[in-house]
N, C-alpha and C positions, 0 to 999 in steps of 0.2 A: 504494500500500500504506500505507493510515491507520499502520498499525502500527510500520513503520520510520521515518515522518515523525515518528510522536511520540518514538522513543527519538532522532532524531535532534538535536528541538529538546532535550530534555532536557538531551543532553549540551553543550550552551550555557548551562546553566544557573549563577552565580555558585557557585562551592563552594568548604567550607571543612571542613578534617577535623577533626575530632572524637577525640580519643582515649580509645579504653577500653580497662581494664585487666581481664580476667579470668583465671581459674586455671583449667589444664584436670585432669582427674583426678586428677594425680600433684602437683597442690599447686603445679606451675610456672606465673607469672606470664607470658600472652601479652598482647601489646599487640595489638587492631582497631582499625580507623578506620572511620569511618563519614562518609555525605556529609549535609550539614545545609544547608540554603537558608531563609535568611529572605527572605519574599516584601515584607517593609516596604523591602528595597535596591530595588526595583523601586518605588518608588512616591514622588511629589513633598509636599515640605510646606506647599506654599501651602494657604488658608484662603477659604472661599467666603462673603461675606456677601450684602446684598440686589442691590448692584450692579455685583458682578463678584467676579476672584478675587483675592485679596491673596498677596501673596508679596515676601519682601525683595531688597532692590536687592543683588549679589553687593558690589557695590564701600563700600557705605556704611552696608547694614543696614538704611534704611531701610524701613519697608514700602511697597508700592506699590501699585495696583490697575489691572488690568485688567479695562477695562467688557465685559460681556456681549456688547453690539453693535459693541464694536471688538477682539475677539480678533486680529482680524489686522489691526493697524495696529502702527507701531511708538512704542513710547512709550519717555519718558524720566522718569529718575528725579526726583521732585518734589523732594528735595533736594540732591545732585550734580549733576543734569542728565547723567549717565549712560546712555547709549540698552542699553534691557533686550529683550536677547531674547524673541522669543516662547517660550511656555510647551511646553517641550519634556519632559517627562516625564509618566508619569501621574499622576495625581491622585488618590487615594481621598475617595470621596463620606460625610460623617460626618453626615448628614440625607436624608429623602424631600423635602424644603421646597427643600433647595440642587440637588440633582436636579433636579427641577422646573422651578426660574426657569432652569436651567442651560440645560436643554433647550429652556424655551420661547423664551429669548432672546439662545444664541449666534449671532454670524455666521459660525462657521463651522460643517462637520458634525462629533460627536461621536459616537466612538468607545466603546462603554460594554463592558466584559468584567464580567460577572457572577461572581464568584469566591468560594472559601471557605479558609481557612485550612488544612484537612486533604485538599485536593482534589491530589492530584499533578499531574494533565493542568492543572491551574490554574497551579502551578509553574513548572512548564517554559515554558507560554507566556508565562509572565512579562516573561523579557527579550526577547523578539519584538515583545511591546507597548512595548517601552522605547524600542528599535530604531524602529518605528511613529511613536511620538507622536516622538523627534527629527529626522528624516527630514521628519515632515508638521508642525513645527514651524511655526506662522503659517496653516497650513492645515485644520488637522485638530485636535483636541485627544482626547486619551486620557482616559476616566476608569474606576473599577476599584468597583464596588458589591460590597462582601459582604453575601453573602443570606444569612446568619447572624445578621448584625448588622443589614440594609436588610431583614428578610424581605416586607413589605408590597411594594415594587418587583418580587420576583421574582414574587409572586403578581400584582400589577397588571400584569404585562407577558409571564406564561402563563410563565415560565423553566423547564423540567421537565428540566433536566440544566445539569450547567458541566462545564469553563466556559461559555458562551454571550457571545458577541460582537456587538451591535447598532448600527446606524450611526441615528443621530438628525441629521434634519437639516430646516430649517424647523417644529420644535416638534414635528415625529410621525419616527415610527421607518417608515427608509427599507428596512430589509433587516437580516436576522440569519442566523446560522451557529452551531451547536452543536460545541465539539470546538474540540484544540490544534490551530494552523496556524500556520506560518513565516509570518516579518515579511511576506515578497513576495505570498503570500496575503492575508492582511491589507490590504494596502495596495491589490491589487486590487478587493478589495470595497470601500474607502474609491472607489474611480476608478469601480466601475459603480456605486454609490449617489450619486455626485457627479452624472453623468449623469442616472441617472431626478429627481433632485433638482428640476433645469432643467429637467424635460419638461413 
């Protein structure tokens, strides 16, 4: 039942109430609360230029870079010598250019959710993805395209609903799914896209 799955993830969703104040007919002040999700807690601040991704080392601040072709190696901080996690969050893509190289030249498979800022089923599957990309941290990497803001990628790649979920893996797109789905979904598709990947 698509329908109870989705209210299920929903109610995973980070929330934070909201208080409003209105007067009902007789002039007396009621207090509502309302639930509010920003979908930017779901999403990492590293920075993609032409040879991988940058993002700062937790312990020094430094920034660091992770090469395209070695996403899943473990690196160390260039100036601490601090060994940095793989890249466990998702990413929001801020270019079609960074896309692209991202696609053509990770080692590992990418996970792309097609998303929009007013989209609620986008919402909710938010921290499912978050779930996802730490889980398959060194394996997998999450990235988050808004077709509001990326609209050329959602046309370039036929997206005619979101969210929309796409696994890239050796430079082309191995399989996709339309619609919210729990992490464990998710991460099945990551496991038969891995499969046909190698075939």
């Amino acid at each position: 039942m698509p329908g109870r799955r989705t209210a299920e993830i929903g109610q995973l969703v980070n929330r934070q109430a909201v208080k409003r104040t209105r007067t009902d007919g007789c002039g007396t002040a009621q207090s509502q609360f309302r639930t509010v999700v920003s979908y930017n807690d779901f999403m990492n601040v590293a920075q993609l230029d032409d040879r991988g991704i940058v993002t700062p080392c937790p312990a020094c601040g430094q920034k660091n870079r992770f090469l395209y072709e070695r996403l899943a190696d473990t690196v160390r901080c260039g100036k601490c010598k601090a060994a940095l996690a793989p890249l466990a969050e998702p990413i929001e893509m801020s270019s079609s250019a960074d896309f692209d190289r991202l696609v053509a030249r990770a080692s590992v498979p990418i996970l792309v959710d097609y998303w929009a800022p007013w989209c609620g089923p986008c919402r909710m599957v938010a921290p499912e993805l978050k779930k996802v990309a730490a889980r398959r941290a060194g394996r997998a990497l999450v990235v988050k395209v808004n077709t509001d803001v990326l609209a050329d990628l959602g046309e370039r790649f036929g997206v005619r609903s979101i969210p929309t979920l796409a696994i890239f893996a050796d430079g082309r797109e191995v399989t996709r799914s339309a619609g919210a789905r729990p992490a464990a979904d998710i991460e099945a598709m990551l496991e038969q896209a891995s499969h046909k990947s190698h075939v």
